[in-house]
C-alpha positions in Angstrom: 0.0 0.0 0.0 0.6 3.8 -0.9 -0.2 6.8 0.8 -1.3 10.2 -0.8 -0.8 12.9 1.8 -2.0 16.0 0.7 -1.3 19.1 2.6 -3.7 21.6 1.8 -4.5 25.2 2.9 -8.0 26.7 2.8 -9.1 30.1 2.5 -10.1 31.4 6.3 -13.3 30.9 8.1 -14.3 28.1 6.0 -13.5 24.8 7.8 -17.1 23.6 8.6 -17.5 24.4 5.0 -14.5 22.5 3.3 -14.9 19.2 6.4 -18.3 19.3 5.1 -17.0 19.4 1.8 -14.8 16.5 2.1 -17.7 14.5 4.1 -20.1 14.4 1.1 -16.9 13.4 -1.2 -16.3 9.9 1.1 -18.2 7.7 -1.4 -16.0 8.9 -4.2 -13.1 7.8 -2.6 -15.3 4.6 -1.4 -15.8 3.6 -4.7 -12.7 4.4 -6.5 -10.2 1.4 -7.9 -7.2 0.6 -5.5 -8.5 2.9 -2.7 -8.5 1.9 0.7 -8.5 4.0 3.2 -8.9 8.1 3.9 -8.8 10.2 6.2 -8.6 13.7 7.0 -6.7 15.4 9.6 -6.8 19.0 10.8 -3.5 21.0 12.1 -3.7 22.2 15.9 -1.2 25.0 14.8 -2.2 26.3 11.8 -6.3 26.6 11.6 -6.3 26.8 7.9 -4.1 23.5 7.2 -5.1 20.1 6.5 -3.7 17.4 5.2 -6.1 14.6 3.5 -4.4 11.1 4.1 -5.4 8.2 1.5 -4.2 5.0 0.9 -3.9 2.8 -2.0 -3.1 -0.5 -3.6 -0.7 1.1 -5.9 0.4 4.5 -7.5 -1.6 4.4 -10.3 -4.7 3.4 -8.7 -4.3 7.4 -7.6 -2.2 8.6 -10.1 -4.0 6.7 -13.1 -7.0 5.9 -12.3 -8.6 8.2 -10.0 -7.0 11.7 -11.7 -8.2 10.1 -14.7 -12.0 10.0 -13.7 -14.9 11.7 -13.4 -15.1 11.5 -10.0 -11.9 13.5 -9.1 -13.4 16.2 -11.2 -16.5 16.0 -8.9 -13.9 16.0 -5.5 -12.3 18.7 -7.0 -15.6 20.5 -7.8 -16.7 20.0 -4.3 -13.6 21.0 -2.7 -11.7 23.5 -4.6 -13.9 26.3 -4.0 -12.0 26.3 -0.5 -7.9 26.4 -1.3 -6.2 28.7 -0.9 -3.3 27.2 -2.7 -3.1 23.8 -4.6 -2.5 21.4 -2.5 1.1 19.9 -2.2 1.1 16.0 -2.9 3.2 13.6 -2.2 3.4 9.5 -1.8 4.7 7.6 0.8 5.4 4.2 1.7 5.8 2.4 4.8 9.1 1.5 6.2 8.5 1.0 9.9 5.9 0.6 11.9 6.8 0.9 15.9 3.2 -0.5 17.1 
């Protein structure tokens, strides 16, 4: 498994907007080839950061097949409104777990 983290800023006073955002988009991500988990996680320091957490079979499960669909336009539709930057994306694999 992969992980996409996403760190992503959002324009101020619109976090209930943008969590509520990213609640409706859940089956998108439910449904999508290769995905299988997501999360998203909210900074204690920085009220307008984020980062979105999802993890997948392989790269191009994300890269490939979910950029490539019609439901990423729809998470983008639903989401974008909110950044205030493009979010930064990287993948990650697992090297060590401690517990």
């Amino acid at each position: 498994m992969i992980f996409e983290i996403a760190a992503i800023r959002i324009k101020p006073d619109t976090q209930s907007a943008f969590e509520a955002a990213v609640a409706t988009a859940v089956p998108l991500f439910k449904r999508a080839q290769g995905c299988l988990s997501m999360r998203l996680e909210h900074s204690i320091e920085h009220i307008d950061g984020y980062r979105l957490v999802v993890g997948w079979a392989t790269l191009d499960d994300h890269i490939v097949h979910f950029r490539g669909s019609e439901d990423f336009q729809e998470w983008r539709r639903l989401v974008g409104p909110y950044f205030l930057a493009p979010p930064e994306v990287e993948h990650m694999n697992t090297v060590l777990t401690g517990f």
